[in-house]
Phi, psi and omega in degrees: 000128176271092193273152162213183178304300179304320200285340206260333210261315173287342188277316173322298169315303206296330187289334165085053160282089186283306185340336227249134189239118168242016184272020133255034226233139190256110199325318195288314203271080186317288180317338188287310180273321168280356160277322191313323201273317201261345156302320170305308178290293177340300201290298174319338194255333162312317186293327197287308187305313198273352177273322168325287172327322179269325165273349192270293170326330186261347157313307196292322170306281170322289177325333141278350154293300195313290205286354178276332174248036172210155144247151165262125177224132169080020202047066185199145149286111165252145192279153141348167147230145203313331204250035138253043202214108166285125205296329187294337170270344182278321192305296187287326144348277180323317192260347165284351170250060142035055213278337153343279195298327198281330157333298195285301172327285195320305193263010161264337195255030159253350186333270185306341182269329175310338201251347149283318181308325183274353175267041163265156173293144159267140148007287168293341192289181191266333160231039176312283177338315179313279207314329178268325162326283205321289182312312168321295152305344180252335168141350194295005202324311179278340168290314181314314168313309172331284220300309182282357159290298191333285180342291190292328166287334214265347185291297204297312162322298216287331180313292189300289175335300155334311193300272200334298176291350183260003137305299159345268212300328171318297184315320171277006165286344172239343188309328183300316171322129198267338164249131160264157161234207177306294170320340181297310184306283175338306172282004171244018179270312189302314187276018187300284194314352164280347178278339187210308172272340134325313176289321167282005177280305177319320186268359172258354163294297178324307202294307175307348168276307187299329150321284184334301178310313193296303205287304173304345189290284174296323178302279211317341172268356182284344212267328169265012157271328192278342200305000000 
């Protein structure tokens, strides 16, 4: 692998680290530069690690919703129907898994690691291509792979997620009501699968980007203990 200025600048792009400045940075200074690479990573891979972290933490919560509007028959989860889910009991679920607060938690200490996550470039953008030729031509092949598994989890997260805050947000507009009905129910029957398979989904994309990451990791320090 040949690390340059370009190389540093493109991987920066794909991640969408605008931040990351490398023009002081000495074209001649390889080491300088493959920390620069692993500074980079780190700070991207962190964002990956707290959200992973942030959904797994909102189970305890979740997880009793999941099961109120579902039963086990036949060794299968089968779902509900709106009127065999008493909304009042659904309602006192919610506030007994404090589901507000752990809400609210949630979606502050998720803010920031989304909004790195959501500036990696996708794929589709125009000059995706440019930035992984580039990696490619430097010797980068398998990190470039790395960055397009990454990617393709990173379309499906940020996709789930949304939904997922826009639940949120459903919720704190009625959880204060003290009678619930049917429409309560209905909505949270409409979102079931965003409640149990989506959600897991999120976290097992995150673990497999925190794989990715482990991997980009182990290339670029083998590739600076051996230059």
């Amino acid at each position: 692998m040949v690390i340059t200025l370009a190389t540093l600048g493109s991987i920066a792009s794909l991640c969408g680290l605008v931040q990351y400045n490398f023009d002081n940075i000495n074209k001649n200074d390889k080491d300088k530069m493959y920390l620069s690479l692993l500074s980079m990573l780190s700070h991207f891979g962190a964002s990956w690690k707290q959200i992973h972290s942030d959904y797994h933490s909102l189970i305890a919560s979740i997880n009793p919703i999941v099961e109120l509007l579902t039963e086990y028959r036949d060794g299968m989860r089968v779902p509900h129907t709106t009127g065999s889910v008493a909304p009042n009991s659904l309602r006192k679920v919610i506030h007994s898994g404090n589901l507000n607060a752990a809400c609210l938690t949630f979606k502050n200490q998720t803010k920031k690691s989304m909004r790195i996550i959501s500036g990696m470039k996708s794929p589709n953008d125009e000059s995706w291509k440019v930035n992984i030729e580039e990696l490619n031509n430097s010797g980068f092949r398998r990190l470039s792979e790395n960055l397009m598994e990454i990617a393709e989890d990173r379309d499906i997260v940020v996709a789930i997620h949304k939904d997922f805050m826009d639940f949120l947000n459903e919720i704190s507009k009625f959880s204060a009501n003290i009678d619930w009905d049917s429409k309560h129910v209905d909505f949270f029957i409409d979102n079931r699968s965003l409640l149990s398979t989506k959600y897991h989904e999120v976290i097992r994309r995150t673990d497999n980007v925190i794989m990715q990451m482990l991997d980009c990791f182990d290339l670029v320090t083998r590739e600076l203990q051996y230059k």
